[in-house]
N, CA, C and O atoms as CSV, one atom per row, in Angstrom:
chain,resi,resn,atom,element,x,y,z
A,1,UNK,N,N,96.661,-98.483,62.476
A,1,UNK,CA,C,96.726,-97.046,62.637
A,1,UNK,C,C,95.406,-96.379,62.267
A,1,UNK,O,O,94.988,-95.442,62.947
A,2,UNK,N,N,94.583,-96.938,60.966
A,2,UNK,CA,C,93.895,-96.144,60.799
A,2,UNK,C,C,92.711,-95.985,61.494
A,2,UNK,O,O,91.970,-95.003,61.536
A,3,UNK,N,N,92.574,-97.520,62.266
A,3,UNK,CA,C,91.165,-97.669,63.231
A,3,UNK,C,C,91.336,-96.786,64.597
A,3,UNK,O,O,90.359,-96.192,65.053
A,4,UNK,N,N,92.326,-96.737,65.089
A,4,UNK,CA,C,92.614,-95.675,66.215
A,4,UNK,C,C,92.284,-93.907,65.599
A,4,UNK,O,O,92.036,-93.047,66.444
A,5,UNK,N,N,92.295,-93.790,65.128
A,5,UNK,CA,C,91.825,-92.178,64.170
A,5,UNK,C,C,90.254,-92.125,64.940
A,5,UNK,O,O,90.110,-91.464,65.968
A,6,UNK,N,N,89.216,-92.821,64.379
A,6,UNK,CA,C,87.900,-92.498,65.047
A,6,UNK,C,C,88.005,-92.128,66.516
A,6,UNK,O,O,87.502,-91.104,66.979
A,7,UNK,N,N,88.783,-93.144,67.319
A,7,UNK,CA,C,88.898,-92.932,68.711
A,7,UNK,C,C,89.466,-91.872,69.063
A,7,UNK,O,O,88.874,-91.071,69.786
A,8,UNK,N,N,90.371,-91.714,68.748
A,8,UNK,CA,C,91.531,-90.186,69.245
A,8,UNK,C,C,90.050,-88.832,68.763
A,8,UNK,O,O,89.683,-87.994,69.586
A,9,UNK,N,N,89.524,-88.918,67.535
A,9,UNK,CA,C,88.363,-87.830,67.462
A,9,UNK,C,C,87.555,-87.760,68.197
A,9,UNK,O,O,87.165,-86.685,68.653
A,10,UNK,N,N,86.909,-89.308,68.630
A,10,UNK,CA,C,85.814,-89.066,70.006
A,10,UNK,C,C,86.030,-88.707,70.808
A,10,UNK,O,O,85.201,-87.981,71.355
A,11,UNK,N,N,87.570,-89.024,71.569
A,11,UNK,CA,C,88.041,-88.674,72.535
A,11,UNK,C,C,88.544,-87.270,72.930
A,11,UNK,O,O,88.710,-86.918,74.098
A,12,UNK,N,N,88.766,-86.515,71.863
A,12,UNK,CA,C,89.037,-85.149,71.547
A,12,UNK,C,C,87.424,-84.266,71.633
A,12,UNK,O,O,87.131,-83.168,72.106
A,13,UNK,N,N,86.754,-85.136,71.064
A,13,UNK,CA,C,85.480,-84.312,71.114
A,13,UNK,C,C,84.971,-84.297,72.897
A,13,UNK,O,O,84.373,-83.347,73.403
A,14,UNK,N,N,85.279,-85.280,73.476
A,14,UNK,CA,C,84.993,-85.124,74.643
A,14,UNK,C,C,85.432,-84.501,75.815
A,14,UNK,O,O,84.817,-84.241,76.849
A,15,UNK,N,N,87.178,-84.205,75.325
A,15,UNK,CA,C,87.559,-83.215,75.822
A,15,UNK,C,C,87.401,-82.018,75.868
A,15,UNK,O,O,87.886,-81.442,76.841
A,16,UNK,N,N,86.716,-81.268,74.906
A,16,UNK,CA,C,86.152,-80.224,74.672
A,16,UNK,C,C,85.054,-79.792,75.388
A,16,UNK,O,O,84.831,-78.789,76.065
A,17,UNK,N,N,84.205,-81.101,74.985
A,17,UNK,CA,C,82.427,-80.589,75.804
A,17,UNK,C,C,83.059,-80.750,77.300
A,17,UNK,O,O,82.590,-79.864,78.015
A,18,UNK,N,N,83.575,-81.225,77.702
A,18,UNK,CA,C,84.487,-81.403,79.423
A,18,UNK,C,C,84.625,-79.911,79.646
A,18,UNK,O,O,83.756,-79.358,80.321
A,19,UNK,N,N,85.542,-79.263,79.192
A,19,UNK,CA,C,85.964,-78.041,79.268
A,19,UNK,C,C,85.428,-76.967,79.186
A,19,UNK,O,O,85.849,-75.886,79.598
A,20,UNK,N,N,84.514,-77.189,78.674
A,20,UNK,CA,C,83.123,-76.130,78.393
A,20,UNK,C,C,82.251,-76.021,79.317
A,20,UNK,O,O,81.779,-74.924,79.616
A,21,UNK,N,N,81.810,-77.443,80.071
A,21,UNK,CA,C,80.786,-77.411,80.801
A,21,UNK,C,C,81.371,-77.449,82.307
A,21,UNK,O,O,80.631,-77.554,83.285
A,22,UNK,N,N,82.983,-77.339,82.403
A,22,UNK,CA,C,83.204,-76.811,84.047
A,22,UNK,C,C,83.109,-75.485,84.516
A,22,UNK,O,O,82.640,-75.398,85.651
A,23,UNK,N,N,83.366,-74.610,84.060
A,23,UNK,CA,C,83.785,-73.151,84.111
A,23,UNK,C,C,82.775,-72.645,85.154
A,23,UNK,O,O,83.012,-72.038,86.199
A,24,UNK,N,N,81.062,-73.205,84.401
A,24,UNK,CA,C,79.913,-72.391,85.617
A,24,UNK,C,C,79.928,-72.928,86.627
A,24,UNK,O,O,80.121,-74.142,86.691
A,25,UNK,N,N,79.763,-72.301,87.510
A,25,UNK,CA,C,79.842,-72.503,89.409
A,25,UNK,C,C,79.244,-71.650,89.974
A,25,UNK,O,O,79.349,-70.443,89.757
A,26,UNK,N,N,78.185,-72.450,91.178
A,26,UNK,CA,C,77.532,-71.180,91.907
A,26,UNK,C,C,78.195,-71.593,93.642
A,26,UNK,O,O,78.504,-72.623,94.241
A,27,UNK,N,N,78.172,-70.403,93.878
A,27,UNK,CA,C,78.635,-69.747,94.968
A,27,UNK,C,C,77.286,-69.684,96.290
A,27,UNK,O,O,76.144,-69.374,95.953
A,28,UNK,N,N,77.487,-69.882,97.162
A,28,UNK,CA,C,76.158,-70.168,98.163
A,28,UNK,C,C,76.962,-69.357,99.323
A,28,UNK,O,O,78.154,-69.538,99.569
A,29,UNK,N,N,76.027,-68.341,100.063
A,29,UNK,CA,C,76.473,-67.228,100.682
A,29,UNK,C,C,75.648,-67.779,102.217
A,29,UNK,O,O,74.673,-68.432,101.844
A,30,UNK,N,N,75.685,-67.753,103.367
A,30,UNK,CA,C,75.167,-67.581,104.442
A,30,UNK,C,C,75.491,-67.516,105.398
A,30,UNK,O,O,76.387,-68.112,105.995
A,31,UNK,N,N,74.325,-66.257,105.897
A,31,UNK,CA,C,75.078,-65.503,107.285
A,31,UNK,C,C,75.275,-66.583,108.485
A,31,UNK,O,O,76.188,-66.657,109.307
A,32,UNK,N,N,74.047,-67.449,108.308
A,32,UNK,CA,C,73.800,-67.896,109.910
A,32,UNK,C,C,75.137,-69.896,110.038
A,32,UNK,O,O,75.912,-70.427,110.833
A,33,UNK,N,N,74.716,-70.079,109.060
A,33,UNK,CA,C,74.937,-71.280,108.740
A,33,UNK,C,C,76.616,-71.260,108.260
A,33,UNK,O,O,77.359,-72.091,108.784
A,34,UNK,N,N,77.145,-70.339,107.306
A,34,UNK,CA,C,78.057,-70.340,106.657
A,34,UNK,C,C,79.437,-70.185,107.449
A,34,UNK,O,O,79.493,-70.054,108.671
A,35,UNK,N,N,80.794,-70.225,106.401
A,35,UNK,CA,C,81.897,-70.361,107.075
A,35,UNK,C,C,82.702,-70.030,105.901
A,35,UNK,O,O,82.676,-70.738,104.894
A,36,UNK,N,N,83.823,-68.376,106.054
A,36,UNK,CA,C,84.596,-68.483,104.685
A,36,UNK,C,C,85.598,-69.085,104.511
A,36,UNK,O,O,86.325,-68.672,103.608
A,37,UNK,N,N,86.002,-70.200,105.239
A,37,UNK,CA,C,86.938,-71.240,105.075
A,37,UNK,C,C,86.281,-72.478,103.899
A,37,UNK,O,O,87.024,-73.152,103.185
A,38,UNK,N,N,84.653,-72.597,103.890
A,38,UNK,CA,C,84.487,-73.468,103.672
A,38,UNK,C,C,84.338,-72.943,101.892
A,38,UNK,O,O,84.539,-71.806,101.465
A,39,UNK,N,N,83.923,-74.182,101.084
A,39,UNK,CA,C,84.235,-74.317,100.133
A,39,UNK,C,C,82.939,-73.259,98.813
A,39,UNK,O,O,83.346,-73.085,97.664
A,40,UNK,N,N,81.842,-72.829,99.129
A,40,UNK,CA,C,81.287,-72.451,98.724
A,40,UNK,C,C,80.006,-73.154,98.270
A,40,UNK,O,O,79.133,-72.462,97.747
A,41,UNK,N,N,79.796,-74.606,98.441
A,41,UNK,CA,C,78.919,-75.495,98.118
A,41,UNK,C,C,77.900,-75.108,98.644
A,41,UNK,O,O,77.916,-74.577,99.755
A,42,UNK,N,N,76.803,-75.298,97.945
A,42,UNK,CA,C,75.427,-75.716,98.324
A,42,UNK,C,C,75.304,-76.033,100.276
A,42,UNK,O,O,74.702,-75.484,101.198
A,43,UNK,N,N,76.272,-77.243,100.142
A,43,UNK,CA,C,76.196,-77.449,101.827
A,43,UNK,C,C,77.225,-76.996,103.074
A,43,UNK,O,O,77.249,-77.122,104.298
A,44,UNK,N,N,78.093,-76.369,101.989
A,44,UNK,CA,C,79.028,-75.634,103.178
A,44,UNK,C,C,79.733,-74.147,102.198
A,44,UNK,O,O,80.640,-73.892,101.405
A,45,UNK,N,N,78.795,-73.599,102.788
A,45,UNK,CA,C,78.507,-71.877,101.890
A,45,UNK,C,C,79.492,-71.140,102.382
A,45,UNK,O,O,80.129,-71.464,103.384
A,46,UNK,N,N,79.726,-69.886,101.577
A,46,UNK,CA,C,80.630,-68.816,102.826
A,46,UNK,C,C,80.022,-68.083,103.824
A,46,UNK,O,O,78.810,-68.287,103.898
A,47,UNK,N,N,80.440,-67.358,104.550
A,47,UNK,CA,C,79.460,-66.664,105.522
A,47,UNK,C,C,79.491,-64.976,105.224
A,47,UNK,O,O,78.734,-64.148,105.730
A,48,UNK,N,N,80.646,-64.710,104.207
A,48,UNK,CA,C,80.353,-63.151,104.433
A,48,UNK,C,C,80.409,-62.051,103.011
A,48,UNK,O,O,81.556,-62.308,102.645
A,49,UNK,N,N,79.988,-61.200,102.190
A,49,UNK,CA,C,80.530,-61.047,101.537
A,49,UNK,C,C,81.912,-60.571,101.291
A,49,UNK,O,O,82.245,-60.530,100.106
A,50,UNK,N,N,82.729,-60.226,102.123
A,50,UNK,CA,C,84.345,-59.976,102.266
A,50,UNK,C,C,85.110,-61.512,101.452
A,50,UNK,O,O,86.288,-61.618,101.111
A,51,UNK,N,N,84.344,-62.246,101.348
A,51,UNK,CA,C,84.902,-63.792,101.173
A,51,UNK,C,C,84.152,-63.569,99.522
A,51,UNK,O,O,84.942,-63.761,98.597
A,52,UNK,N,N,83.524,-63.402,99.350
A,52,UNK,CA,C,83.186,-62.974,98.222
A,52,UNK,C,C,83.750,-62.429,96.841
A,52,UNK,O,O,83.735,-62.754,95.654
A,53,UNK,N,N,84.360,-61.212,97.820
A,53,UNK,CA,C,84.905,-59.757,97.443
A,53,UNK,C,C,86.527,-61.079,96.615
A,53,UNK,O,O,86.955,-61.111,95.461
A,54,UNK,N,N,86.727,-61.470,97.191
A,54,UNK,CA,C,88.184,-62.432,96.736
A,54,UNK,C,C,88.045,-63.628,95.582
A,54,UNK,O,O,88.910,-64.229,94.945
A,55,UNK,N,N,86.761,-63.709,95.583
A,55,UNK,CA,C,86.735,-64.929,94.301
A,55,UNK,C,C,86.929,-63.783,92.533
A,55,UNK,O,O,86.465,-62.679,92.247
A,56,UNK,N,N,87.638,-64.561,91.903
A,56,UNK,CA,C,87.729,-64.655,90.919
A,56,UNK,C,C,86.318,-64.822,89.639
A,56,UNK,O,O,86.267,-65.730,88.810
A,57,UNK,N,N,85.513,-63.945,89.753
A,57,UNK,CA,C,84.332,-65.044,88.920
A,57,UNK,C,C,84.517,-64.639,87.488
A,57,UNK,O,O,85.003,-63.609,87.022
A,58,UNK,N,N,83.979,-65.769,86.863
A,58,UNK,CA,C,84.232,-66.069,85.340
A,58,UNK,C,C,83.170,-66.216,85.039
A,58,UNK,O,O,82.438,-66.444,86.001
A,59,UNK,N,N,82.421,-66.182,83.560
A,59,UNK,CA,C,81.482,-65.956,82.647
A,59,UNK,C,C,81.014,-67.529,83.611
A,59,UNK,O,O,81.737,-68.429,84.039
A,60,UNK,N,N,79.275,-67.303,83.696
A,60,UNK,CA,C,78.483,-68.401,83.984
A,60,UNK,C,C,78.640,-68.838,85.393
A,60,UNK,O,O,78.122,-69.859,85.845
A,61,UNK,N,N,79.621,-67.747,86.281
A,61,UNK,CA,C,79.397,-68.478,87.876
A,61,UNK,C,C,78.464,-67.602,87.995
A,61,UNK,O,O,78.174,-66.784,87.122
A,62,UNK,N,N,77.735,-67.749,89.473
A,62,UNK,CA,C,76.530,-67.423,90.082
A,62,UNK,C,C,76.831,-67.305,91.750
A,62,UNK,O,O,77.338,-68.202,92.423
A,63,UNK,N,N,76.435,-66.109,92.200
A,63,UNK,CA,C,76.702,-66.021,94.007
A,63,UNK,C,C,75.472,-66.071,93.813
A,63,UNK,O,O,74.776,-65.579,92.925
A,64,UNK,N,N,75.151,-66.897,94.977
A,64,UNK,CA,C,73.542,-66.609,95.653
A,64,UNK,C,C,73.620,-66.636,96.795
A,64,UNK,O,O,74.308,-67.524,97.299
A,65,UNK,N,N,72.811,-65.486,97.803
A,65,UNK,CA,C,72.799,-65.170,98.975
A,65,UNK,C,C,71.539,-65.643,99.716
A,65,UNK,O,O,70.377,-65.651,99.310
A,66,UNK,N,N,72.034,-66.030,100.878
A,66,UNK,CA,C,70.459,-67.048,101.502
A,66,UNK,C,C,69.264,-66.023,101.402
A,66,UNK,O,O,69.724,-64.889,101.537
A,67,UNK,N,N,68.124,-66.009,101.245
A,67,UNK,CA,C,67.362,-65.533,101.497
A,67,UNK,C,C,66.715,-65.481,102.632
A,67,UNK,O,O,66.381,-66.441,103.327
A,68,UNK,N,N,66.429,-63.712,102.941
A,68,UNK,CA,C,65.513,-63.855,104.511
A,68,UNK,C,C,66.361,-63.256,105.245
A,68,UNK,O,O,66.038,-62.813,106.347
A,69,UNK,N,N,67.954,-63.111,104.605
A,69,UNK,CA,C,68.969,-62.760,105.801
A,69,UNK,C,C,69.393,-61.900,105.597
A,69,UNK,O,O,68.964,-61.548,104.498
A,70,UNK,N,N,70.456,-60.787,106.198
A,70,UNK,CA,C,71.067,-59.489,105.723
A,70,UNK,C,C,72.656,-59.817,105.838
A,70,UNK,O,O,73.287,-60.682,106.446
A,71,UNK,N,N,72.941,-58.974,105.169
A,71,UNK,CA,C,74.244,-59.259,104.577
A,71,UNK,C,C,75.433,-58.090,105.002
A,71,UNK,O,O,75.794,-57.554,103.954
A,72,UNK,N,N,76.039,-57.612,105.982
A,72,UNK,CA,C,76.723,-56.126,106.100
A,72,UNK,C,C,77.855,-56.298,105.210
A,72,UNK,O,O,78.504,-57.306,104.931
A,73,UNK,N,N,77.971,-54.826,104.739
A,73,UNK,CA,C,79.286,-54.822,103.744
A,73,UNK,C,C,79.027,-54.385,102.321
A,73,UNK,O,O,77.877,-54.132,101.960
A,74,UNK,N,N,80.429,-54.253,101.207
A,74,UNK,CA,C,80.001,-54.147,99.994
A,74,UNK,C,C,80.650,-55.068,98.970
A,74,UNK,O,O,81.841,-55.281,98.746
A,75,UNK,N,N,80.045,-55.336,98.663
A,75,UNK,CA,C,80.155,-56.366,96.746
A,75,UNK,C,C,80.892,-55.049,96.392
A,75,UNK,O,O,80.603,-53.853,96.442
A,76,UNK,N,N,81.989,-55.794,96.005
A,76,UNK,CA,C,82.854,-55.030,95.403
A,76,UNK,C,C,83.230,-55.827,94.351
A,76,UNK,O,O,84.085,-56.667,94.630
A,77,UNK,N,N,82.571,-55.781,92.486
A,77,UNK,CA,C,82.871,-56.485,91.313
A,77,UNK,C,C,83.888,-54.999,90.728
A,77,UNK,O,O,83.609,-53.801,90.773
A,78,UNK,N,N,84.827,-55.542,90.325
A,78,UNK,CA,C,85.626,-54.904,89.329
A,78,UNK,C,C,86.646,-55.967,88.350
A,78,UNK,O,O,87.480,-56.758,88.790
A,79,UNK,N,N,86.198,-55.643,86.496
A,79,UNK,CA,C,86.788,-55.846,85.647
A,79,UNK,C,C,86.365,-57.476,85.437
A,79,UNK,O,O,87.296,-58.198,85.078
A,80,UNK,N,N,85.060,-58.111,85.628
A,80,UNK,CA,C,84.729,-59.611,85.676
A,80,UNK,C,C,83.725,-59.431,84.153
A,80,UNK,O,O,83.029,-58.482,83.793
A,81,UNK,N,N,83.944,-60.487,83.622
A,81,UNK,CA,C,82.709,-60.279,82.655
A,81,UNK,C,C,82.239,-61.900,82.580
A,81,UNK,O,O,82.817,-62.954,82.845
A,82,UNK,N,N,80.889,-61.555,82.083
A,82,UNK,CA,C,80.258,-62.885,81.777
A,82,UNK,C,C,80.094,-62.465,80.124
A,82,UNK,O,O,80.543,-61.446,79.599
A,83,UNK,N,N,79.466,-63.347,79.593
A,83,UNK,CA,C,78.571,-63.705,78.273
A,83,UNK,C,C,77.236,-63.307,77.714
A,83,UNK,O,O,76.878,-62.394,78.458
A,84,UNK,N,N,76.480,-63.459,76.980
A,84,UNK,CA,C,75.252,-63.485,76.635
A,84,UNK,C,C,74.891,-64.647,76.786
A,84,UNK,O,O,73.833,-64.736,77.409
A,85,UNK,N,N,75.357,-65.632,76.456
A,85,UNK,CA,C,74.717,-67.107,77.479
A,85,UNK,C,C,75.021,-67.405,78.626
A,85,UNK,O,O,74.394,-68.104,79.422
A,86,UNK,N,N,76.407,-66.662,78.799
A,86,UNK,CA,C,76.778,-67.255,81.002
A,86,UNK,C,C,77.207,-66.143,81.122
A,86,UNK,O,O,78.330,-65.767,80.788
A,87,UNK,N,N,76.033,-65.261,81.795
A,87,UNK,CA,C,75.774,-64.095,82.549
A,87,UNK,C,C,76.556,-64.414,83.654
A,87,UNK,O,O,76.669,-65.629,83.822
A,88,UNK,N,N,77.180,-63.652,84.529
A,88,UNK,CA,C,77.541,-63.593,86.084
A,88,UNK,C,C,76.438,-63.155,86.787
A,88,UNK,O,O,75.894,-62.071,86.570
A,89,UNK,N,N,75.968,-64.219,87.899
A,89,UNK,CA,C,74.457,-63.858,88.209
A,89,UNK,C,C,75.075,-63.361,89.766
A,89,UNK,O,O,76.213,-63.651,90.135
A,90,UNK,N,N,74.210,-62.651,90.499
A,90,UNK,CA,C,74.180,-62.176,91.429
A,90,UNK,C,C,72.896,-62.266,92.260
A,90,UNK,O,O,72.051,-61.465,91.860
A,91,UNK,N,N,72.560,-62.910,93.159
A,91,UNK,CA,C,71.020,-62.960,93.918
A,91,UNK,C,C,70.697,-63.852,94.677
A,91,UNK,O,O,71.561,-64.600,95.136
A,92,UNK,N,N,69.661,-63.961,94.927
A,92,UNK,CA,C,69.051,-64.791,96.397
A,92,UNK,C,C,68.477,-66.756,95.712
A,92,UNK,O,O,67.988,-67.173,94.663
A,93,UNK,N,N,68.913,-67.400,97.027
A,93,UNK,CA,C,68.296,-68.697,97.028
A,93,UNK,C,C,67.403,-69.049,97.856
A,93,UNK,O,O,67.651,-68.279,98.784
A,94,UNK,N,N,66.525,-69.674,98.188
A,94,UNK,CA,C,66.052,-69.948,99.090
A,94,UNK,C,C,64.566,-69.437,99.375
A,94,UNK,O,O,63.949,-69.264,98.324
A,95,UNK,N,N,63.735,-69.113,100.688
A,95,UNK,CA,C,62.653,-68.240,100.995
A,95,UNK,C,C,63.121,-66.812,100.886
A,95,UNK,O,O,64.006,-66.435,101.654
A,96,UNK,N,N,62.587,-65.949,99.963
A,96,UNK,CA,C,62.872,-64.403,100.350
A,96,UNK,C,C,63.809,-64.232,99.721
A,96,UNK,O,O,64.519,-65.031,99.110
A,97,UNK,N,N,63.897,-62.373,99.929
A,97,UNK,CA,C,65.183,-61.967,99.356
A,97,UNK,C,C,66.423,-61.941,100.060
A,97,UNK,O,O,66.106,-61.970,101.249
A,98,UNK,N,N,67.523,-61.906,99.976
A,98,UNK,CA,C,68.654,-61.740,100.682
A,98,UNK,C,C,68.864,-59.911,100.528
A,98,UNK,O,O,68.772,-59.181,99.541
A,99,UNK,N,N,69.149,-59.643,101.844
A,99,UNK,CA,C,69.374,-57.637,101.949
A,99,UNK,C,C,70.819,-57.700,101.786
A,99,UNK,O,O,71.472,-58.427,102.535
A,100,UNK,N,N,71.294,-57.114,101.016
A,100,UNK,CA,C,72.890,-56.394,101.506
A,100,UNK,C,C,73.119,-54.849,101.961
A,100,UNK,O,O,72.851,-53.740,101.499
A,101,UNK,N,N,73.527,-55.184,102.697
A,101,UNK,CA,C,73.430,-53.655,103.979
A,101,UNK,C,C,74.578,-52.969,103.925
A,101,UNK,O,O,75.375,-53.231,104.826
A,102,UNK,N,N,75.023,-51.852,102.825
A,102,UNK,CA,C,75.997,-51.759,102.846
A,102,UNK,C,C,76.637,-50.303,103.829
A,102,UNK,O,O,77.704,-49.688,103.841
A,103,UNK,N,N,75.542,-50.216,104.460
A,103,UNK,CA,C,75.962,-49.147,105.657
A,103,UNK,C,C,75.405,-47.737,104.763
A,103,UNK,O,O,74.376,-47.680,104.090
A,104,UNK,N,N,76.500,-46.553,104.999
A,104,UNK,CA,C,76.168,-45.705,104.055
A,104,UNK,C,C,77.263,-45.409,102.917
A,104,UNK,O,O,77.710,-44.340,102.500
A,105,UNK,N,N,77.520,-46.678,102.582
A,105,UNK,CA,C,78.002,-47.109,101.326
A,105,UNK,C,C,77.414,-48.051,100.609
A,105,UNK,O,O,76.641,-48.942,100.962
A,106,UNK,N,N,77.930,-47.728,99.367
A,106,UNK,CA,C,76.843,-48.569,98.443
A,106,UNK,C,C,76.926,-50.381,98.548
A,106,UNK,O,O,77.798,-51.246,98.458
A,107,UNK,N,N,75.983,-50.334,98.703
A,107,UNK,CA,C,76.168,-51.713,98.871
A,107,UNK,C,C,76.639,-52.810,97.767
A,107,UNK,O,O,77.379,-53.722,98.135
A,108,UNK,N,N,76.268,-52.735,96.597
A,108,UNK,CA,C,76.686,-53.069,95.389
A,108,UNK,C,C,77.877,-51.857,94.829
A,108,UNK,O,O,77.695,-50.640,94.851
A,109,UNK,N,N,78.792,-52.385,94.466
A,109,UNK,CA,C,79.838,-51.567,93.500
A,109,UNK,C,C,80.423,-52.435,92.684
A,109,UNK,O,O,81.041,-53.397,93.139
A,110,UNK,N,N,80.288,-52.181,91.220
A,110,UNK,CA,C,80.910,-52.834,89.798
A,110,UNK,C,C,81.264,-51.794,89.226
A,110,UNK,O,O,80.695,-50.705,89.157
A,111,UNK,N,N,82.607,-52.279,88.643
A,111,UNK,CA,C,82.997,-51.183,87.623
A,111,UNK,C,C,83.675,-51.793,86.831
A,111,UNK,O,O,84.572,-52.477,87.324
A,112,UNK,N,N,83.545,-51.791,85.525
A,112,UNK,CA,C,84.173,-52.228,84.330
A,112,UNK,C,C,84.265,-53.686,84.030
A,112,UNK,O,O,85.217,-54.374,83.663
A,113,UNK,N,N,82.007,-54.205,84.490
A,113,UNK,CA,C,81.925,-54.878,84.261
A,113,UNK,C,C,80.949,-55.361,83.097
A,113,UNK,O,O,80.155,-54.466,82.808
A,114,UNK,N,N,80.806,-56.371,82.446
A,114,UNK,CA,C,79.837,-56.943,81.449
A,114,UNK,C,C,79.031,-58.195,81.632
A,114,UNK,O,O,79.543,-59.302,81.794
A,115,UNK,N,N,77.959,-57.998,81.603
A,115,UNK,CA,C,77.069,-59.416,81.574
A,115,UNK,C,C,76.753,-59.774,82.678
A,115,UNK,O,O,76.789,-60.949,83.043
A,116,UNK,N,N,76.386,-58.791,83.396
A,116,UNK,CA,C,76.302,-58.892,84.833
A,116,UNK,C,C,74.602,-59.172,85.388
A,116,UNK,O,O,73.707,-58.414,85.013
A,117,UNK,N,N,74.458,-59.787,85.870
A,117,UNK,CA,C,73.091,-59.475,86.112
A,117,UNK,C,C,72.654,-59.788,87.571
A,117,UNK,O,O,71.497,-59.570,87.929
């Protein structure tokens, strides 16, 4: 009994750092290439921000929008917060900036959010 004790602690400790280090996720946005069926990866991005507008984000995810491309529509964040170490990032990957065009509405709208950047 008592040699199983170390193990059950390592194993506990590793469940922890596990749990800690899934939460951040970045989000990959593109107009030309993308698809909002697809999963949000690096290699199969969404295509619009309306697909956007529906994720859930939690302290330390990240949208990034292709750069170079324009974006119609509005980011609509309400009530999401990040951290002082896992900010919710918002911005461009790639060559250039990404435009969001939100017509003559604002293109960005957050409200009653924290740690946003």
């Amino acid at each position: 009994m008592k040699s199983s004790l170390p193990i059950l602690l390592i194993l506990a400790t590793m469940l922890i750092l596990a749990s800690n280090s899934v939460s951040a996720r970045t989000f990959y946005v593109n107009s030309q290439t993308g698809n909002d069926s697809n999963s949000g990866r690096f290699r199969k991005p969404f295509k619009s921000i309306d697909k956007v507008n529906t994720l859930r984000l939690k302290a330390g995810n990240s949208v990034l929008f292709a750069g170079n491309q324009t974006f119609a529509g509005n980011l609509k964040l309400k009530g999401i917060s990040g951290t002082r170490r896992k900010p919710i990032v918002i911005s461009s990957y790639g060559n250039g900036r990404a435009i969001l065009n939100g017509a003559k509405q604002n293109a960005i709208w957050a409200d009653s959010c924290s740690w946003l950047q």
